[in-house]
N, C-alpha and C positions, 0 to 999 in steps of 0.2 A: 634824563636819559636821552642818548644823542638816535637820531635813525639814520641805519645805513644805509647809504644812496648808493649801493653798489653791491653786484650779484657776478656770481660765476655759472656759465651753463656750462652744458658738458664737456662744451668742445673747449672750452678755457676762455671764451670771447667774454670779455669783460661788458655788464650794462649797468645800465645807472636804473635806480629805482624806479622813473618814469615810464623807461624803454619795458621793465619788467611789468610794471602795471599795467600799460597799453597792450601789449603781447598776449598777456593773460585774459585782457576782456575782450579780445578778437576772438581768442580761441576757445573762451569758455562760459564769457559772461555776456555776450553779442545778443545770442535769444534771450536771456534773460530782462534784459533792457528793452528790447523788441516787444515783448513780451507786456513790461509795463507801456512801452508807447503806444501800443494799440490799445491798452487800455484805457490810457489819459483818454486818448481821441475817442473812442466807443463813447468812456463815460459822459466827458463833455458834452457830447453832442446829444445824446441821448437827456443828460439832466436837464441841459438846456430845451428839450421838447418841455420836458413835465412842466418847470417852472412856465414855460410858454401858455400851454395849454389849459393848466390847473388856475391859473391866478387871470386868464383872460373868459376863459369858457367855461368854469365851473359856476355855480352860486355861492358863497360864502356856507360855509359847515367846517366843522371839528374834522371831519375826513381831510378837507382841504388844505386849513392851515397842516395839519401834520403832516403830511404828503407836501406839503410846498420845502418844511422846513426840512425833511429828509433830504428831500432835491437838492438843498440850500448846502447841507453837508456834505452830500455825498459830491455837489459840481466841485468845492472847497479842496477835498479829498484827492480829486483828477486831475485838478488845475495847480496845485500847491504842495501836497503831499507824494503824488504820484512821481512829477520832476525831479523832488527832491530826494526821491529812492534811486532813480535813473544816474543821478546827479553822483551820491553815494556809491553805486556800483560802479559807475565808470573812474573815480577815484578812490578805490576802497584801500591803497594803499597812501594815498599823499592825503587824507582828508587833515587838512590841522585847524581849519576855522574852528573852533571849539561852542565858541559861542552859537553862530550859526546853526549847531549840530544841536546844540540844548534847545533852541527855538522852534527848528522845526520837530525838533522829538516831540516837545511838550504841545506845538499843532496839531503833530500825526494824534499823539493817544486820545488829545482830547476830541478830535473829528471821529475817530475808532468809538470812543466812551458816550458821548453826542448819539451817533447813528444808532447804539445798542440802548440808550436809554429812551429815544423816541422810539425806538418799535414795541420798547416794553409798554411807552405809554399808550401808544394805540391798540397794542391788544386790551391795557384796564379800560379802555376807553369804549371797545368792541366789546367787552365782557357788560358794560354799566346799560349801554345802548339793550343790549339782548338778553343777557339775564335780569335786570332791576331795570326793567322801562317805566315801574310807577315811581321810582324813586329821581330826586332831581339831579337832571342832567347836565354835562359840564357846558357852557355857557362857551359864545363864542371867546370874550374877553380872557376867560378864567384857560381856554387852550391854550391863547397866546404867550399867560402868562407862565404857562406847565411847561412852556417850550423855553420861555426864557429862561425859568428856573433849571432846568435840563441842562440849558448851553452851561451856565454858569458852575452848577454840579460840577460838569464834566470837565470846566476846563482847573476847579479845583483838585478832584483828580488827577491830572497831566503834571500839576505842579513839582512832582516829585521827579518827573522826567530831566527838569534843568539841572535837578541836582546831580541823578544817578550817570546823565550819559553827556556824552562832551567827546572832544577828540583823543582818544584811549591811544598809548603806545604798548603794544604788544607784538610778542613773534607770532610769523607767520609760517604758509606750509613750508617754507625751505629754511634750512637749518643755517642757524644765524644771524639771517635774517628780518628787523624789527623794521614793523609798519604803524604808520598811526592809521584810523578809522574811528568813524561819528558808531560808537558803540557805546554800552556799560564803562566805569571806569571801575579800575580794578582795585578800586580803594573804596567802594561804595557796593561790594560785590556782594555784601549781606542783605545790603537793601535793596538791592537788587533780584534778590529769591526773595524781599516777603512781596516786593513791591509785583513782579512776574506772578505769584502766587493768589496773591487779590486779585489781580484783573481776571489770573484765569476763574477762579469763584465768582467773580460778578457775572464775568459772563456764562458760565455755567447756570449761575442762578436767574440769569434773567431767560435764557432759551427754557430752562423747565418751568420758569412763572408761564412761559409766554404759552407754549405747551399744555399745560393744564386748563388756562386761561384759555383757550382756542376748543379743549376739546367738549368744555364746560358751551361755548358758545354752538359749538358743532351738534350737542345733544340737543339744544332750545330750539336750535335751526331743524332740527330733522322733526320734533316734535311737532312742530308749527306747520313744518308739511306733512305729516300724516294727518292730521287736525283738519287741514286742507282738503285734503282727500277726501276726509268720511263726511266733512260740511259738501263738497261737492256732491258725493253720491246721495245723500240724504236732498240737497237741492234737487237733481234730477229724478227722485224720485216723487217730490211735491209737486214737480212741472209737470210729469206723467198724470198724475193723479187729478191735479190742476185742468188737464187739457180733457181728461176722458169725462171729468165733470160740465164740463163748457159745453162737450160734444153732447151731453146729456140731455144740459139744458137747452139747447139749440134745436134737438126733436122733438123735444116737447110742445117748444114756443111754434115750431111750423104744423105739430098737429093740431093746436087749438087755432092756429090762423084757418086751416082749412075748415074747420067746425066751424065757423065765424062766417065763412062764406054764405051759408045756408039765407041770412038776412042779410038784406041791403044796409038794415040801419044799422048793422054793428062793420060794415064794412069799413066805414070813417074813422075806429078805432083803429085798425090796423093802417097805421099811414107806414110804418115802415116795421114789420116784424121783427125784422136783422137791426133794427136803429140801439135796442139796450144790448144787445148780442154786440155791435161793432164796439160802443164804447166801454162794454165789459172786456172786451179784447185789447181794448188800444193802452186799460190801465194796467192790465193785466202782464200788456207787451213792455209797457215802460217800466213798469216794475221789476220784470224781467230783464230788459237793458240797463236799468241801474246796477241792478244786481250782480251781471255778467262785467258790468264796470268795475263796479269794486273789487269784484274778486280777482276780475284781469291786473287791477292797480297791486293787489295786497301781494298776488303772483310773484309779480315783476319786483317787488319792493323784497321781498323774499328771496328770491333768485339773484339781486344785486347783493343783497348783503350775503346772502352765502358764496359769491363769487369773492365780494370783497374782503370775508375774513378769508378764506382760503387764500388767495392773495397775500395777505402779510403774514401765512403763516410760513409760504413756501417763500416770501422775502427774508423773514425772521430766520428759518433753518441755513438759507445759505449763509445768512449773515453769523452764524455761529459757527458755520460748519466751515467757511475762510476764516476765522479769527481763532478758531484751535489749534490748528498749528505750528501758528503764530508763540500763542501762549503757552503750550505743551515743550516746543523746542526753546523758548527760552527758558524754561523752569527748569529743560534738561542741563543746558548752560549754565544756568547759577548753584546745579547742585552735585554738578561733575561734567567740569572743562573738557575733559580727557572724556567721555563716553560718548560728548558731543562732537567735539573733532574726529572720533571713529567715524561718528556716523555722517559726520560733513565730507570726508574722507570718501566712505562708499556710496552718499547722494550724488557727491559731486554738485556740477555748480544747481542741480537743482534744486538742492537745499534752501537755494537764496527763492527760488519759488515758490516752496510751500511759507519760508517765512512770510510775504510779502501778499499769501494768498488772501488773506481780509481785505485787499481791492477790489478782491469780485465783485464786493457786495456793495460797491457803489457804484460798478456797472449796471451790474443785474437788474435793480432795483425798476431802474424802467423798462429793461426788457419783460420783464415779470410783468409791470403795469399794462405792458404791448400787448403781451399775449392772454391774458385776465381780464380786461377792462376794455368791454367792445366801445364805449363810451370813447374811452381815448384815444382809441383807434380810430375808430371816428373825426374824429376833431383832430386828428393831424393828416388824415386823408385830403379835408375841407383845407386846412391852411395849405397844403400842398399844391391843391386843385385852384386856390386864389390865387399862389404865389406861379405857379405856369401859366395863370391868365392874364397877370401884370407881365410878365416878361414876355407872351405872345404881344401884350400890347406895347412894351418898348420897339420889343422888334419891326412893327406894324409903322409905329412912328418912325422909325430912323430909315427906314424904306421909303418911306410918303418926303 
């Protein structure tokens, strides 16, 4: 099948397919491109904190590798996959690299399959931590290798992408006119809805594992702190009790010092009335500042962790809630051309937006970490505050 390099508009002025493609992405697909560019640039830069941050200022934990290797994905995603949707929409009518088209397809699914199977692992991984903490925990070695087994999964997965898509000739919206485009090919269009039809199930099933799995952690979490609570109030109430006893014993021991006065010779006993009173106090005190320790520690350890699974679960939701309409409109695709073109019809070019919206989620991901993670926020404050004191110090030097 040959493609037509040539269009009539309405005035009769003849253009060649190029002229018509360029024309079209000025007037229609301009934002849309814009649209992923600010995305590459957001993400990159932004992954590039985490990795910075997480792999220089953290301590080695299961939190960490998995949080580095998302980063790992989602920088992958902005720097490789993102260009080459850019790349795609600015040639959606001359794309004929074929090859090309099957390699990065089978990149895209598999960094898409990748980032949804790490969050599924860190919520079982959040679930093990906080529901079964007597039971053994996954070891640093045994994350690394959950991650590797992950990528690998996932780029089995993708494999079917080299098969199904490649540079497809088909018409386009003007009548009689045939474009190629890095799409489905239309000889693989069965395997195309079951293969559309898995992902969206995977992903469907991993956002309700992960869901359940967060809410099962969210009840442990809330428990822990009401626990907190009645252990507090029951403390302050042993400290009352504790103190009015002391006060007790402290009038008593000053009414027998004054009875003691009456003789000289018992006055040598009294060398210091308050001396068993201070050091009944000081263990008393330190008992109590341990105490006020750990509870402060167990707080804070509580409070992280119920920041941090809230954290991947509103990472998790965007990440599902980009990648269904993705999955949705291509299942519409392989299971009626015609209902899809309707509807690409009255999207218009924003159509190409909701497909392409499972990039959020490898924006997002450290904005999420920004705004959830005073921790991280932190330690990019600090890198910020060294990196203006080296360049006040360039500056300093190249003045002197």
């Amino acid at each position: 099948m040959v493609i037509m390099n040539i269009s009539t508009n309405s005035t009769g002025h003849i253009h060649n397919l190029e002229e018509l493609e360029y024309s079209e992405f000025i007037a229609e697909y301009l934002p849309i491109f814009l649209y992923l560019l600010i995305l590459g640039i957001v993400g990159t830069f932004g992954n590039l904190h985490v990795l910075l941050v997480y792999s220089q200022r953290y301590k080695p934990s299961n939190h960490r590798i998995f949080i580095l290797w998302l980063a790992a994905v989602d920088l992958f995603s902005c720097t490789v996959s993102i260009p080459f949707e850019m790349y795609d929409i600015r040639y959606r009518y001359t794309f004929t690299a074929s090859w090309a088209c099957k390699i990065f397809r089978f990149l895209n699914h598999t960094a898409s399959v990748s980032s949804g199977f790490l969050l599924g692992l860190i919520a079982v991984e959040r679930f093990r931590k906080a529901c079964q903490p007597t039971k053994v925990q996954m070891s640093l070695k045994q994350a690394k290798i959950a991650c590797i087994i992950t990528l690998l999964v996932s780029s089995i997965l993708g494999v079917p992408a080299v098969v199904i898509y490649g540079a497809n000739v088909s018409a386009t919206f003007h009548p009689g006119i045939l474009a190629s485009d890095c799409t489905s090919l239309t000889k693989y269009k069965s395997y195309f809805k079951l293969y559309s039809g898995a992902l969206l199930l995977f992903s469907t099933c991993v956002f309700v594992m992960c869901i359940i799995i967060y809410i099962c952690v969210g009840k442990v979490l809330y428990r822990q702190m009401q626990f907190r609570k009645r252990a507090q109030l029951r403390r302050n109430k042993l400290n009352a009790l504790s103190s009015y006893s002391l006060n007790t014993h402290c009038s008593t021991t000053k009414l027998a010092t004054l009875g003691s006065m009456a003789s000289l010779d018992k006055v040598e006993i009294e060398d210091d009335p308050s001396s068993l009173n201070t050091e009944h106090l000081k263990v008393n005190k330190n008992h109590s500042s341990n105490g006020v320790s750990q509870i402060h520690k167990r707080k804070t350890k509580i409070n992280r962790s119920k920041k941090i699974t809230l954290m991947f679960l509103v990472a998790t939701s965007v990440s599902y809630l980009g990648y269904l309409p993705n999955t949705v409109f291509s299942v519409i695709k392989a299971l009626d051309t015609a209902t899809f073109t309707a509807i690409s019809m009255k999207l218009g070019a924003s159509v190409f937006i909701l497909l392409r919206l499972y990039f959020i989620s490898n924006v997002t991901n450290p904005i999420v970490y920004s705004f959830m993670d005073e921790r991280f926020r932190e330690e990019c404050r600090l890198y910020y505050s060294k990196f203006k004191q080296l360049l006040l110090n360039c500056l300093r030097c190249k003045k002197d």
